[in-house]
Every structure is written in C-alpha cells, then in structure tokens.
VOGULUM-409834 format. One record per residue (C-alpha): residue in one letter; x, y, z. Coordinates in pm, whole numbers, plus 50000, padded with zeros to 5 digits. Example, Ala and Ser with C-alpha at 12.3 -4.5 7.8 and 13.67 -1.06 7.14 Angstrom:
<rs>
+-----+-------+-------+-------+
: res :    px :    py :    pz :
+-----+-------+-------+-------+
:   A : 51230 : 49550 : 50780 :
:   S : 51367 : 49894 : 50714 :
+-----+-------+-------+-------+
</rs>
This chain:
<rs>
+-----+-------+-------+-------+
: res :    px :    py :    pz :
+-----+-------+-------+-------+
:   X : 78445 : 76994 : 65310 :
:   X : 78781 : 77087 : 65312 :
:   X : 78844 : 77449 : 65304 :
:   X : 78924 : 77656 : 64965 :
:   X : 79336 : 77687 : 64935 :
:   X : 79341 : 77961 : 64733 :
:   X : 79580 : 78191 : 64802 :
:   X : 79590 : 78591 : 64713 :
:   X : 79997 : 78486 : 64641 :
:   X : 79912 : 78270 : 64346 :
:   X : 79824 : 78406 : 64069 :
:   X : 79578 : 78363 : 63795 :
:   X : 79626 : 78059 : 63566 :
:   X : 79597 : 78171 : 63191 :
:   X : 79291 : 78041 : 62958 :
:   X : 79531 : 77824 : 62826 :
:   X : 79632 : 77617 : 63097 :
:   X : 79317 : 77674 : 63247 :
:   X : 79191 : 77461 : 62972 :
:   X : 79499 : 77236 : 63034 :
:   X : 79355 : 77154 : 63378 :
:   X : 79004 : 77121 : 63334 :
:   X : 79115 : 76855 : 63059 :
:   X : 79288 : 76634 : 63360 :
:   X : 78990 : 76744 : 63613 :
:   X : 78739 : 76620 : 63303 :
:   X : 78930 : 76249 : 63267 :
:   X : 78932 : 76285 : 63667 :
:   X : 78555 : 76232 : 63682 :
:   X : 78552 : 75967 : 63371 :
:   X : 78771 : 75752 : 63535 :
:   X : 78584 : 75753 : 63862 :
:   X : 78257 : 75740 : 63703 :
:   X : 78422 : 75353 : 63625 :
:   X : 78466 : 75269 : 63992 :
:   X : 78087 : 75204 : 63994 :
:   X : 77936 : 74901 : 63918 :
:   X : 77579 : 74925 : 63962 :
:   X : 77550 : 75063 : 64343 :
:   X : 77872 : 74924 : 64390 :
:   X : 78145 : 75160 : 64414 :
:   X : 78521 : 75028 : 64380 :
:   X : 78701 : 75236 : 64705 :
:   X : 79029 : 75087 : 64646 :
:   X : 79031 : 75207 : 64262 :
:   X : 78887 : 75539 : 64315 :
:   X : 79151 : 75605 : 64568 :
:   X : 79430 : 75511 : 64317 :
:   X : 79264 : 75705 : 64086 :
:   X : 79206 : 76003 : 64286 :
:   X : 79570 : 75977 : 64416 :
:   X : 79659 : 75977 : 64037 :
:   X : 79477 : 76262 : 63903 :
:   X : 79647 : 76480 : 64207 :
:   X : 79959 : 76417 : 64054 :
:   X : 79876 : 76521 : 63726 :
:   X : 79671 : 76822 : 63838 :
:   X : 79961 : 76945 : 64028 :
:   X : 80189 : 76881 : 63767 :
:   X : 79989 : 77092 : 63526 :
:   X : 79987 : 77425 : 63804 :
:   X : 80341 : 77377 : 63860 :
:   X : 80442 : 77382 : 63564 :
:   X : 80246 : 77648 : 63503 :
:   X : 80362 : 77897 : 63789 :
:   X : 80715 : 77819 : 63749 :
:   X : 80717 : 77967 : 63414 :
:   X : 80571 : 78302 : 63588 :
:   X : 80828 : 78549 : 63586 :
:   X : 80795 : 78571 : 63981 :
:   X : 80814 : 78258 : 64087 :
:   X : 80840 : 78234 : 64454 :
:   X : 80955 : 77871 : 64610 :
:   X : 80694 : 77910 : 64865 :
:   X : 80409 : 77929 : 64637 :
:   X : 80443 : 77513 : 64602 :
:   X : 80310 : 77482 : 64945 :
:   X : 79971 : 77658 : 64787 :
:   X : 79990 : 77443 : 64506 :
:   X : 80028 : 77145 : 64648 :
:   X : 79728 : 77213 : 64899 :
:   X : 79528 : 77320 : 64547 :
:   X : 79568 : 77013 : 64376 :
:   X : 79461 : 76780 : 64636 :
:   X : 79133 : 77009 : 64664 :
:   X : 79064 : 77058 : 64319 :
:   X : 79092 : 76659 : 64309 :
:   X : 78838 : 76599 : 64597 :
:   X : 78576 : 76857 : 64440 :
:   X : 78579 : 76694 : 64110 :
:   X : 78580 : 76362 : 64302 :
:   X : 78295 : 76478 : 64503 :
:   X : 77964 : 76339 : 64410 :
:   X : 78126 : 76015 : 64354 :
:   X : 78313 : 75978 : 64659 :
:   X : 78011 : 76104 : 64867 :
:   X : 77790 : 75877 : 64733 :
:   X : 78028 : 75584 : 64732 :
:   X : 78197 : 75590 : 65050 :
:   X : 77987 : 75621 : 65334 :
:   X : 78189 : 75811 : 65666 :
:   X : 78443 : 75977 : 65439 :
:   X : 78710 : 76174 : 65639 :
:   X : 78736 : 76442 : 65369 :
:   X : 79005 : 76565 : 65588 :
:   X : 79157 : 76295 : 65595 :
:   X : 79173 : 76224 : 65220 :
:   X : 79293 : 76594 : 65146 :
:   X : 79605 : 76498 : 65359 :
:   X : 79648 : 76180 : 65194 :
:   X : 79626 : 76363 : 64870 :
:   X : 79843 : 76621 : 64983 :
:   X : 80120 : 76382 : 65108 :
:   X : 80102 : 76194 : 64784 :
:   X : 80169 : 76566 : 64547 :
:   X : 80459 : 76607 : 64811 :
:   X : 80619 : 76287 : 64682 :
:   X : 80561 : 76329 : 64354 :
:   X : 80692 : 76671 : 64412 :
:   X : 81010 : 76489 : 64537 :
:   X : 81072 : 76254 : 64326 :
:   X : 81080 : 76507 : 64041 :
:   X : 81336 : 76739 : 64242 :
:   X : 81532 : 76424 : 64271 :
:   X : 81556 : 76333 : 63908 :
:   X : 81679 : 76655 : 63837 :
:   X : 81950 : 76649 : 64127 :
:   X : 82264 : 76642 : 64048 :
:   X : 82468 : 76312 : 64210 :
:   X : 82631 : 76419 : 64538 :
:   X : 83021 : 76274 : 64541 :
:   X : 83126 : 76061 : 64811 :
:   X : 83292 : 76239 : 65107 :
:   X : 83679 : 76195 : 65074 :
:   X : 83865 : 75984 : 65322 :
:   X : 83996 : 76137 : 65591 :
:   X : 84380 : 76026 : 65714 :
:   X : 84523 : 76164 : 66013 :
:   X : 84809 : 76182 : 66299 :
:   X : 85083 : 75879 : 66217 :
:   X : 84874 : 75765 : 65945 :
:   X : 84889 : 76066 : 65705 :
:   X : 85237 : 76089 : 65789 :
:   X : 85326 : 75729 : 65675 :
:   X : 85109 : 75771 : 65369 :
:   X : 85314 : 76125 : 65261 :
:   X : 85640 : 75962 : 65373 :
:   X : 85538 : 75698 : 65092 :
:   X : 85507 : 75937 : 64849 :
:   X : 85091 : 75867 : 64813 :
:   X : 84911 : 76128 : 64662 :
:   X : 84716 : 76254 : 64966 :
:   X : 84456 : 76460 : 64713 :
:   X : 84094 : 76395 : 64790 :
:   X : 83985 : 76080 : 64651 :
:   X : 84240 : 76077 : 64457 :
:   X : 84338 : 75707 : 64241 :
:   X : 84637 : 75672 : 64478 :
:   X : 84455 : 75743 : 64776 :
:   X : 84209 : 75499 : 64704 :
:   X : 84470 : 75202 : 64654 :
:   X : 84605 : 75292 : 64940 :
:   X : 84289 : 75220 : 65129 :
:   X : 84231 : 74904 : 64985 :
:   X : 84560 : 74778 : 65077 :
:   X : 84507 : 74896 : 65407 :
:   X : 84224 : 74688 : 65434 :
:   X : 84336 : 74392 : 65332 :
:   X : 84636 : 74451 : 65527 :
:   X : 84402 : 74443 : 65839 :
:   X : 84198 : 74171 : 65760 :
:   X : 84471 : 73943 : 65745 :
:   X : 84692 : 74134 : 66001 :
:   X : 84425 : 74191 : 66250 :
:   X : 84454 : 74536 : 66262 :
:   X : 84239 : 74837 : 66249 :
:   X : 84140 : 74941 : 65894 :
:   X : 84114 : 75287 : 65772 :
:   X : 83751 : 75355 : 65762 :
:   X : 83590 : 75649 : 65567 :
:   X : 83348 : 75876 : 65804 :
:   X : 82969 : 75778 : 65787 :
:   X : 82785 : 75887 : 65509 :
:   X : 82442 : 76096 : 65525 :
:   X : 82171 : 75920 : 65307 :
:   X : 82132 : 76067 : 65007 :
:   X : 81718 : 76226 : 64969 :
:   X : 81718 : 75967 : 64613 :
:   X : 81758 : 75562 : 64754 :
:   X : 81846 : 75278 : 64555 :
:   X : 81824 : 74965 : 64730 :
:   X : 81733 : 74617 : 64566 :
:   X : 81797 : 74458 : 64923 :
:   X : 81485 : 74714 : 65080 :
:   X : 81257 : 74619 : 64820 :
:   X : 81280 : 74304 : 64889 :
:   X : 81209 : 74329 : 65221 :
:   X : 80920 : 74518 : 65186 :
:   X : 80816 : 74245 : 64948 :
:   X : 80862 : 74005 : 65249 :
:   X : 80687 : 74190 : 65476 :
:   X : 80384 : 74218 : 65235 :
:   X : 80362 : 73861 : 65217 :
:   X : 80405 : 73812 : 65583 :
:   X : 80162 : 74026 : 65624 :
:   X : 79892 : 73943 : 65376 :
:   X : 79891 : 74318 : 65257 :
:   X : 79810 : 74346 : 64919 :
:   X : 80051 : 74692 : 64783 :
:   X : 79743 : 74933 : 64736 :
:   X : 79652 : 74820 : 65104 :
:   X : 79994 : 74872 : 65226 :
:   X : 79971 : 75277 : 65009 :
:   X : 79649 : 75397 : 65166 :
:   X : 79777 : 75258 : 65522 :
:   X : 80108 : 75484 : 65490 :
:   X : 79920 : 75738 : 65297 :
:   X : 80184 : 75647 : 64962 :
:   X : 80089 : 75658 : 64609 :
:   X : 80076 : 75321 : 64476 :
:   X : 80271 : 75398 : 64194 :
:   X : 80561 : 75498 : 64391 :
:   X : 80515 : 75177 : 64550 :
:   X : 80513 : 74993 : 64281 :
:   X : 80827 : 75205 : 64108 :
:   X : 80983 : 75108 : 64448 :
:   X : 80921 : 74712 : 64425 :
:   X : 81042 : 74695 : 64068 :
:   X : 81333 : 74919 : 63989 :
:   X : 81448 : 74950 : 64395 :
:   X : 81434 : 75371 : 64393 :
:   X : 81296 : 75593 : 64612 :
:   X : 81266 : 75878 : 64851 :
:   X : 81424 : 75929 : 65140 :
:   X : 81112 : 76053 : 65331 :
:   X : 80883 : 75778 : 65138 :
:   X : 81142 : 75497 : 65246 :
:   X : 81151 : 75647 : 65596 :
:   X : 80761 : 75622 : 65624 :
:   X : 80771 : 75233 : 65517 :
:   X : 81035 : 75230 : 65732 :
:   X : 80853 : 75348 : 66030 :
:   X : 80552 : 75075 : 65916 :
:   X : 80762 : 74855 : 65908 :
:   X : 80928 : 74872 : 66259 :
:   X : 81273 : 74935 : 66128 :
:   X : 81516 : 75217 : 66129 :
:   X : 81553 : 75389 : 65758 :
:   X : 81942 : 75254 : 65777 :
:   X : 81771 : 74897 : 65888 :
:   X : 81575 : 74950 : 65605 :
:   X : 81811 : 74985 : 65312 :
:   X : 82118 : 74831 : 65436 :
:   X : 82204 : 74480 : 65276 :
+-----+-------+-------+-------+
</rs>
C-alpha cells in the first residue's frame, strides 16, 4: 500500500470542498463497481477510469489550495502525490480483488504521471503564445540591408520581405539563404504530421490506444485529444517519442 502523502504543508480542505471531493471519490467507486461483470473484472476500463477520476480529484484540491491565501507553488508536488492516493484507496477493494499481482506502486506512479499532465496541459492553456525569435542579420549582410534603407527593427514587415526575397534569390541563384536561428520547442505542440504517425505506428503495431497509454504510463484521453485535434505536451510527445524510437524533433517535424 502506497504510503499516506499527506503533508503538514497542506492545509486543511474546508467542509465544503471536502464534500466537493468525496462527491468525485463517491462516482470513483460507481464507475468501477461497472468494470465487473460477474467475477470478471474489466482491467483495461478500470484503469481508464481510475486514471480519470485522478484528474478530477486533483482538479478539485487544486483548485481548492490555490484559492488559499498562501499558496505556495511547491505544495502541487503534495497534491499531485494526494490525488493519485486518494484514487487508489477508493479504488481499493475493487482493484484488489480484480487484478491479481497489482504493483500498487506501480499504479500510484502511473497515476501520478497522468495528474502531472493534466497539470500541464492546463498551465499550457493558460500560457500566453511565445513570439518567434527575430532574425538575426549580421557583418556585410546587415550592412547591405541598412544601405537599402530596410527597416532593420525586429521582425519588422520590411524585414520580413526582405527575407523572403533573399530566399528566393538563393534558390534560384544558388546561394546561401538567410536562415533564422533554431527555434526551442515550445512546452504546447501542434502537429497534424505527429499524429499521424503515431496513428501509423499503432497500426503497425497492432496497439490498440488504451494499450499504447498504460505502456507509456499516458492518460488515454490525452491520447486521444492528441490523435484528433494534433496538440500536446512537450514532455507527453517526448515520452511517445521515446516509444516510438524517434527523437521529439523526428517526432513532430513534417
């Protein structure tokens, strides 16, 4: 049994959202009390389940502490680590009697590293869009640009034009473009092109996607959000990634 989390830096949740949790913690044990099937008990779906309940568990602590007047940005660690074990000891008497060899180490990290997702796919909805590094002209080039009279401003209209015709200047000329410095990968991904090829490698594979989630230790929901709309986290698309045998930059270029 995995040990208690509790932490003497957390404080006490009010009756309120005490209430607000047991509520989740309650559906929690309805929904897994539908894995079973007569002795049969539906692993696959519990885990999904379990995996979803964490979320919303968490979601209802966090919540909850931020609005504390002393909120403290390490005290997510601790509530992270809570939700996943307030998940497993309302799962407990189902998963015990269901799964036979549990790991309930194991599953606490899983559950742990799925509320750390979650966690960061929330921080990235509310991040603000990073601008693209300007391009950086130098030596004889900057000199020919400002002799031209081209705005030299960061990103600036001008600037950009100028680029462009550089470019095409070079592909027809043979020349060396003007290339903008390599960009760091933002921690929110869009890419159509790595969905797909995790949609490839599925079917190679003959991984079904909540297979695929509980081998990487990924929510299937976040897989799923990932197959459809083509978003994701950086450390979620670096973990496929790795499954994979690709490179993150493998991974999400076209």
């Amino acid at each position: 049994m995995p040990k208690d989390p509790d932490s003497p830096i957390l404080p006490h949740l009010k009756p309120d959202e005490l209430e607000d949790r047991d509520h989740e913690e309650l559906k929690l044990d309805r929904q897994l009390a539908a894995c079973w099937s007569g002795d049969d008990f539906d692993v696959e779906r519990s885990y999904n389940v379990m995996q979803g309940f964490a979320e919303r568990i968490f979601d209802v602590m966090y919540a909850a502490f931020r609005k504390r007047s002393g909120y403290k940005d390490e005290w997510v660690s601790e509530i992270v680590s809570l939700a996943a074990f307030r998940t497993i000891t309302t799962s407990l008497g189902h998963i015990q009697n269901g799964i036979r060899k549990l790991s309930l180490s194991a599953l606490s990290e899983t559950l742990e590293e799925t509320v750390r997702n979650h966690l960061e796919e929330l921080e990235n909805s509310r991040e603000p869009a990073v601008p693209a590094p300007p391009l950086a002209l130098t030596g004889k080039q900057a000199a020919a640009y400002a002799r031209a009279g081209i705005d030299m401003a960061s990103a600036s209209p001008l600037l950009l034009m100028a680029h462009a015709a550089a470019q095409e200047s070079a592909r027809r000329g043979g020349t060396t473009p003007l290339t903008a410095p390599k960009r760091r990968i933002p921690r929110s991904i869009h890419s159509e092109s790595a969905a797909k090829k995790l949609e490839n490698y599925l079917n190679t594979k003959g991984l079904t996607q909540t297979e695929f989630a509980i081998q990487i230790n990924v929510n299937t929901k976040t897989l799923y959000r990932f197959r459809t709309t083509g978003n994701v986290g950086k450390s979620v698309a670096q973990v496929i990634a790795r499954a994979m045998g690709v490179t993150l930059e493998e991974f999400i270029s076209l």
